[in-house]
Structures are given as C-alpha cells and as structure tokens.
VOTIMI-997322 format. One record per residue: residue in one letter; x, y negated, z of N, C-alpha, C, O in turn. Coordinates in steps of 0.001 Angstrom, whole numbers, padded with zeros to 6 digits, always signed. Last residue first. Example, Ala and Ser with C-alpha at 12.3 -4.5 7.8 and 13.67 -1.06 7.14 Angstrom:
2
S+012850+002250+007080+013670+001060+007140+012900-000030+007870+013409-001138+008039
A+013190+005690+007800+012300+004500+007800+013200+003300+007800+014236+003319+008465
This chain:
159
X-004730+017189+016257-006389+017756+015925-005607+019172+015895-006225+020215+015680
X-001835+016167+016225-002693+016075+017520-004210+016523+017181-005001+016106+018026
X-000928+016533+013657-000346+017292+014557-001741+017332+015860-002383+018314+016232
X-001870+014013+012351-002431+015536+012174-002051+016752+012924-002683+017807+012875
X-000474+012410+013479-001888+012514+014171-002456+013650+013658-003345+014275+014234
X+002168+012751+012640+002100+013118+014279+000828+013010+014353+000469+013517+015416
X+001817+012788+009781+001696+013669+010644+001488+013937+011657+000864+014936+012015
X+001392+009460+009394-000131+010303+009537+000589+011824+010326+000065+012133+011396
X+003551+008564+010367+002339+008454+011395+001195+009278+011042+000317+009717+011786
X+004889+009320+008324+005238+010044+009717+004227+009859+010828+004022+010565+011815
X+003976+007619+006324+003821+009340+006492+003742+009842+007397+002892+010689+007669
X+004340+005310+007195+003076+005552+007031+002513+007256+007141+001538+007856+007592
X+006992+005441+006564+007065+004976+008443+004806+005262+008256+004121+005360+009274
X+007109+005066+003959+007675+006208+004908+007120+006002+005962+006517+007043+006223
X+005782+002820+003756+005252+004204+003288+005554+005021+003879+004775+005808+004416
X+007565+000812+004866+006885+001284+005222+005727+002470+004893+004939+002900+005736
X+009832+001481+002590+010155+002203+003613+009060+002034+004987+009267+002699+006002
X+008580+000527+000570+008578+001974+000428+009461+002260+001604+009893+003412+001623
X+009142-002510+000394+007718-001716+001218+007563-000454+001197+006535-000014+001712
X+011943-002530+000221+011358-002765+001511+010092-002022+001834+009816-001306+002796
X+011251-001795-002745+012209-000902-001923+011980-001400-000405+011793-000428+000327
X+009953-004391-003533+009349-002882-003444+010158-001538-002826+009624-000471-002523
X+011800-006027-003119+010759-006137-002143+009618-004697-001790+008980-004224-000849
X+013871-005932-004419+014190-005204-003065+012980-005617-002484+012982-005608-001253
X+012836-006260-006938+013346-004742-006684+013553-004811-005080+013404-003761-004455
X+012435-008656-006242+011027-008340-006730+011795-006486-006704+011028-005571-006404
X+015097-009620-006552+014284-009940-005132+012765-009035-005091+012133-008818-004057
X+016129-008840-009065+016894-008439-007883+015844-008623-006719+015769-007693-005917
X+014112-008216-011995+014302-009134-010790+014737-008629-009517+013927-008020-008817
X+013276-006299-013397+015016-006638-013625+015404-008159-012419+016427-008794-012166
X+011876-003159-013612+012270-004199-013112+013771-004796-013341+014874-004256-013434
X+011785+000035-013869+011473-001305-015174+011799-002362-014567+012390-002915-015494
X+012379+000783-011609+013418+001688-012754+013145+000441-013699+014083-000134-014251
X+010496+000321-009947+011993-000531-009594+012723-000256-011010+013565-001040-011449
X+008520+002007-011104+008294+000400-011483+009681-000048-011023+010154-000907-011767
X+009455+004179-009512+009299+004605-011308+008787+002999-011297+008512+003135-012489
X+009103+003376-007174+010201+003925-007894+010545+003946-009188+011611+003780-009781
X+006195+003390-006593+007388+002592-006336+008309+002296-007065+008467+001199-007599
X+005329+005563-007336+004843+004978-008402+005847+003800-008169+006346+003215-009130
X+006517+007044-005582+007080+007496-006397+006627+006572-007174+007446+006410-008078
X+004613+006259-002828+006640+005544-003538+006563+006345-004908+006561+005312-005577
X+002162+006819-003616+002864+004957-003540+004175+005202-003607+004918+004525-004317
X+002420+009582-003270+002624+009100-004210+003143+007412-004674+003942+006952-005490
X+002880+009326-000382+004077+009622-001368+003498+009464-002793+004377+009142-003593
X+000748+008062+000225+001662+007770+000662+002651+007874-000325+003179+006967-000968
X-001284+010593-000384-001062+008998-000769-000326+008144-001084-000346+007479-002120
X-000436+012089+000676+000090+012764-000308-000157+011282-001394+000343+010950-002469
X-000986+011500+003146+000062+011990+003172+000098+012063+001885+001314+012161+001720
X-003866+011251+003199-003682+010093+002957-001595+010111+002806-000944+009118+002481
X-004519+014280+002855-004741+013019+001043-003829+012035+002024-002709+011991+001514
X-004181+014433+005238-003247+015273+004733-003613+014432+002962-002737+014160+002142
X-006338+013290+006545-004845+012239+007090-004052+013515+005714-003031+012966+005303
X-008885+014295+005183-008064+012755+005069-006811+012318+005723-006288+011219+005533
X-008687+016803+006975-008478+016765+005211-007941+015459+004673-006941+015346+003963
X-008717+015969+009088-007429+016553+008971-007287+016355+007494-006308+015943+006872
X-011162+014650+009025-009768+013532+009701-008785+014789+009150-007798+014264+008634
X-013392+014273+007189-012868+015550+007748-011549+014722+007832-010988+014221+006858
X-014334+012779+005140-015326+012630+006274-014257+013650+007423-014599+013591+008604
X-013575+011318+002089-013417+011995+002948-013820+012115+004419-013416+011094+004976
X-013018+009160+000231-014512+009088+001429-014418+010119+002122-015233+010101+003044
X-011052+007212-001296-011240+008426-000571-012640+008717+000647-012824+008280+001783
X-011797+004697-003644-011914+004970-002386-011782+006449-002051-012622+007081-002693
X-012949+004304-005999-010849+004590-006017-010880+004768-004428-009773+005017-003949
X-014950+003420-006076-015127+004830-006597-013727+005568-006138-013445+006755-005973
X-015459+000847-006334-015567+001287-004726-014828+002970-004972-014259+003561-004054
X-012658-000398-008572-014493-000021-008075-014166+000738-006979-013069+001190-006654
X-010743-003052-010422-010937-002326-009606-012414-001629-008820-013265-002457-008497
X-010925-003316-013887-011677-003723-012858-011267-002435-011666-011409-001230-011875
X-008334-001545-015598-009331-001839-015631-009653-002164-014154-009031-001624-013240
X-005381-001958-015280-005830-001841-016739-006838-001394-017008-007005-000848-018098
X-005886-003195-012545-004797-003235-013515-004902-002861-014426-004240-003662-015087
X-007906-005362-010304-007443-004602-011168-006201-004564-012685-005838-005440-013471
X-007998-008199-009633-008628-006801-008939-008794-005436-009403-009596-004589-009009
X-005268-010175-010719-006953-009557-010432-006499-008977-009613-005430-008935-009003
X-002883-012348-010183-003521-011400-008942-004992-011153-009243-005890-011593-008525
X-001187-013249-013307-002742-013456-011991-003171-012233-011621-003651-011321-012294
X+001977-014616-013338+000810-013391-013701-000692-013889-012753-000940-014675-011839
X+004313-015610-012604+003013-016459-013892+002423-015927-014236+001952-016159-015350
X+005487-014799-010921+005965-014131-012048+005289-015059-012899+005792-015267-014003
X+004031-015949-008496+005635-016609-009040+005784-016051-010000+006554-016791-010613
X+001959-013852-008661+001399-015534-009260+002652-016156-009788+002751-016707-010884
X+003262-011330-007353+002488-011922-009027+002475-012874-009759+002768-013007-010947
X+003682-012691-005492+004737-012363-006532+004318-012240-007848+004679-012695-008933
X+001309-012656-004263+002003-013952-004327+003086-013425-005338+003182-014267-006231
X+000550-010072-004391-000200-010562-005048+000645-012326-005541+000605-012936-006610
X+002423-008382-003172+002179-008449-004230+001667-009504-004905+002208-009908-005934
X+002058-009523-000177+002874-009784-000875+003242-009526-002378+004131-010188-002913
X-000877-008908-000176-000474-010236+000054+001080-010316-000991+001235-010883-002073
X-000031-006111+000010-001192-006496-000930-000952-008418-000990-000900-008979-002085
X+001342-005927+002504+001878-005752+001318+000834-005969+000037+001404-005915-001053
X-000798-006691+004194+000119-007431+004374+001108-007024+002811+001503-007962+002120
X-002444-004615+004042-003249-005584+003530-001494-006610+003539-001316-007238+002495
X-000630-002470+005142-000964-002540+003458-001945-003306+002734-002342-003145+001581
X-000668-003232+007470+000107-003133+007171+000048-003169+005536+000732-003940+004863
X-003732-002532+008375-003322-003910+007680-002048-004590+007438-001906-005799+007251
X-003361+000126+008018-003903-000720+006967-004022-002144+006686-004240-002795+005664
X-002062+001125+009789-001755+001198+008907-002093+000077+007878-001361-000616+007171
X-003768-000375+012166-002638-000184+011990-001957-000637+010732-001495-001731+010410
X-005475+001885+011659-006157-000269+011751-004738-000593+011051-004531-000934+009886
X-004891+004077+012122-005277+003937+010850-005785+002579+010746-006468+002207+009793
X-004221+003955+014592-003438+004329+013754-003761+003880+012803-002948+003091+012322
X-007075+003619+015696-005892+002245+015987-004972+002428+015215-004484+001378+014797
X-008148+006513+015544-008748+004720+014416-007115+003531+014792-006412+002895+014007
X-007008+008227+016426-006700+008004+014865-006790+006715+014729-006049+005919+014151
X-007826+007220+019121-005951+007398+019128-005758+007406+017449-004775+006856+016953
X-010546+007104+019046-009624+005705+019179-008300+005786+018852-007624+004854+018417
X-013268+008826+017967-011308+009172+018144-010451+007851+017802-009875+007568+016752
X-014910+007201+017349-015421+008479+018553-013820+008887+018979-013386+009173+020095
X-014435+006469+015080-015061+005380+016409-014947+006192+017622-014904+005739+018766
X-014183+006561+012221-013451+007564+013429-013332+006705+015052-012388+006481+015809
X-015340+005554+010464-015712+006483+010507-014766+007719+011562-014689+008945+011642
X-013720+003099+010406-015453+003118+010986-015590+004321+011449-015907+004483+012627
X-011240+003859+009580-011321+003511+010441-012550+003637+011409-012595+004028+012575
X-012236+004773+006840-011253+005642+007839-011413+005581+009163-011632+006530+009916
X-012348+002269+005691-013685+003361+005435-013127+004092+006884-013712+003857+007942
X-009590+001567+005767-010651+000685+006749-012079+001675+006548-012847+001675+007510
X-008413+003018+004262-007850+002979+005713-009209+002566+006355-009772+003151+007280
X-009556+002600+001865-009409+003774+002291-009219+003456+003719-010199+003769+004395
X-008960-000151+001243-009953-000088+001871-010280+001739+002027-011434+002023+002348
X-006092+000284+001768-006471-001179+002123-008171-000481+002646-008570-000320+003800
X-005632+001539-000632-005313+002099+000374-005648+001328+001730-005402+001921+002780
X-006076+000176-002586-007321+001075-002230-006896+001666-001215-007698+002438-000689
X-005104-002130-002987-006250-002238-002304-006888-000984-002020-007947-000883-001401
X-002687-000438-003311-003013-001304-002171-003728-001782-001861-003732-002171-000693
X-003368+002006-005203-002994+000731-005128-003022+000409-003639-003479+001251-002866
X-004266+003985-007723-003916+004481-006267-002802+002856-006081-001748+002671-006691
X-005883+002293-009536-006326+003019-008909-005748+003784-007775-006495+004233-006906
X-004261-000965-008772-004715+000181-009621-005808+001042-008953-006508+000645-008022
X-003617-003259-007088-005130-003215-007535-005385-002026-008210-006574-001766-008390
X-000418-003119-006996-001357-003936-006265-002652-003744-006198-003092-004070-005096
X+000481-001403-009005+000220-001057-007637-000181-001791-006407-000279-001386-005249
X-000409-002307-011159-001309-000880-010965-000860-000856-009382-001632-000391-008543
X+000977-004789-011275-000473-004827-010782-001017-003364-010938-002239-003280-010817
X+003815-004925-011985+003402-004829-010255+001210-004306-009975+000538-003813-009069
X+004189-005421-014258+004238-004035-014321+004155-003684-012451+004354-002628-011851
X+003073-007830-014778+002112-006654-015066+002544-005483-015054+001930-004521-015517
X+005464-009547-013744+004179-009346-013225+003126-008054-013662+002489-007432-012811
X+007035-008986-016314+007227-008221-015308+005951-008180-014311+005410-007110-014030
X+005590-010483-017976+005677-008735-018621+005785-008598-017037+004811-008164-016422
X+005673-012672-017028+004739-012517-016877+005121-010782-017177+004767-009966-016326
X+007952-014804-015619+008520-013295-016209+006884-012762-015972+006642-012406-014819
X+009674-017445-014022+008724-016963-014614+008956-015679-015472+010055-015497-015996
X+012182-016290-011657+011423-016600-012807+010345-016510-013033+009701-015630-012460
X+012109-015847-008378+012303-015788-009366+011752-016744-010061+011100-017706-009657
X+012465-015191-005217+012860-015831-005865+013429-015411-007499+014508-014932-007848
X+011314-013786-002356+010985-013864-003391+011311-015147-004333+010538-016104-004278
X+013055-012454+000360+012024-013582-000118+012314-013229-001547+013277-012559-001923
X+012164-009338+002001+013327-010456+000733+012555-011492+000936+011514-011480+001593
X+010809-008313+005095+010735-008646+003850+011779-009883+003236+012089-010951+003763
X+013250-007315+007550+012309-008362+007383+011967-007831+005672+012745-007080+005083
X+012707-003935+009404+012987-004793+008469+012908-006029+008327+012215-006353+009292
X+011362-002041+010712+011607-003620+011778+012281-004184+010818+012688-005269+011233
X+008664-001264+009344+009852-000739+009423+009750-002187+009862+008915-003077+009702
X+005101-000251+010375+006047-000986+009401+007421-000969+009708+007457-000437+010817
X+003269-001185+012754+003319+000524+011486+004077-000020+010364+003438-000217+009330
X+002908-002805+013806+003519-002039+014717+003606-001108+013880+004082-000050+014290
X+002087-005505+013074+003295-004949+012042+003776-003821+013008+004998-003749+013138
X-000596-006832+013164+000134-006151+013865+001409-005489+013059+000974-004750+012176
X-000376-010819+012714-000612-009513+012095+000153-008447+012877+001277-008715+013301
C-alpha cells in the first residue's frame, strides 16, 4: 500500500476488550455519512474524473487509499470491540454521501473542509472512548487528515 500521504508514524496495535457500546461509537466514522467510506469513494470518483491532470489524480490515489487503509483499520477494531463492520451507521450507507463535484478547485476546497471535519468528528468520539489503544488509533489517523489538508492546499495552490 502507498502510505506516501500519511504521517511516518506507525499505527497502535489494537488491544482490547470486548466493549460493543464502544464499537458503535467508531461506526459514523467508519461508514457514516462523512466517513471513510465516503471519503474512500469521493477520492476515487475524483480520481477518474481528473485523467487529463496526473499531478491531482496521483494526489488524490494517494489520499485515498490512505483512507481505504484507515477504513481497514476501523473496521478490524470494530469486530475486536464485538461490533460488526456494516456499511453504515445509523442508516445503510448510499452513493448519495458521495461529493460529485466536477470543478478540481471547488472539490479540493469541500475536500479541505472534509478533512477537518473527520478530525473534529475524531475528537468529539476520543472524548467518549475509554480504550487507551482505540484513543491512540484515532489520534494517529487524525494526523493523517492533517498531512491530507496540506496536500489538498499545495494542489489548490497549483490551478
């Protein structure tokens, strides 16, 4: 996996309890509506649709399977909690949670405000958490968010 859009961190390992409450307070940001899959398949819509500008699309491959790699790691934490990894969090995930945006400046500046929202929803779930490994895993992946922001500016910089 390319991890060239990700902090040189390693990820915690994951060692817990069973703790299903806690599992369900990971799945709006595994599958919600502003989630990891949708940023997963935002990136990859993103991607097709910028064939003609190689310097965005590789950014935005990048990114995204940086946030297929944190979608993984949700999802296995889930299962150790004794939760189950749907495809949604307090309803079915749909194509609809997709950004379709067609205009690279208008979509890298949503996918900036994306970004920050993923940490703040970050943040506000570390605040309910009481598993030490399951808090530093979401504090790990909010520092590739960061490292997600800065890439979308420097490409909004370059249009």
């Amino acid at each position: 996996m390319n991890l060239k859009y990700s902090s040189d961190l390693p990820y915690p390992e994951i060692i817990v309890e069973e703790n299903v409450q806690e599992s369900k307070l990971l799945m709006p940001s595994y599958s919600g509506v502003a989630s990891e899959l949708t940023a997963i398949l935002t990136y990859s819509f993103q991607s097709y649709i910028t064939l003609q500008l190689p310097e965005i699309r590789d950014v935005i491959e990048g990114i995204a399977q940086t946030e297929m790699l944190h979608h993984e790691l949700l999802g296995t934490t889930i299962t150790k909690l004794g939760g189950f990894p749907v495809m949604g969090a307090r309803s079915y995930w749909n194509g609809s949670f997709v950004n379709y945006t067609l205009d690279p400046k208008k979509f890298l500046k949503q996918n900036i405000l994306a970004e920050e929202n993923a940490i703040k929803n970050y943040e506000r779930t570390i605040l309910n958490l009481t598993s030490p490994s399951v808090k530093m895993l979401l504090e790990r992946i909010i520092l590739d968010e960061q490292v997600h922001i800065e890439d979308f500016k420097e490409l909004l910089q370059t249009l």
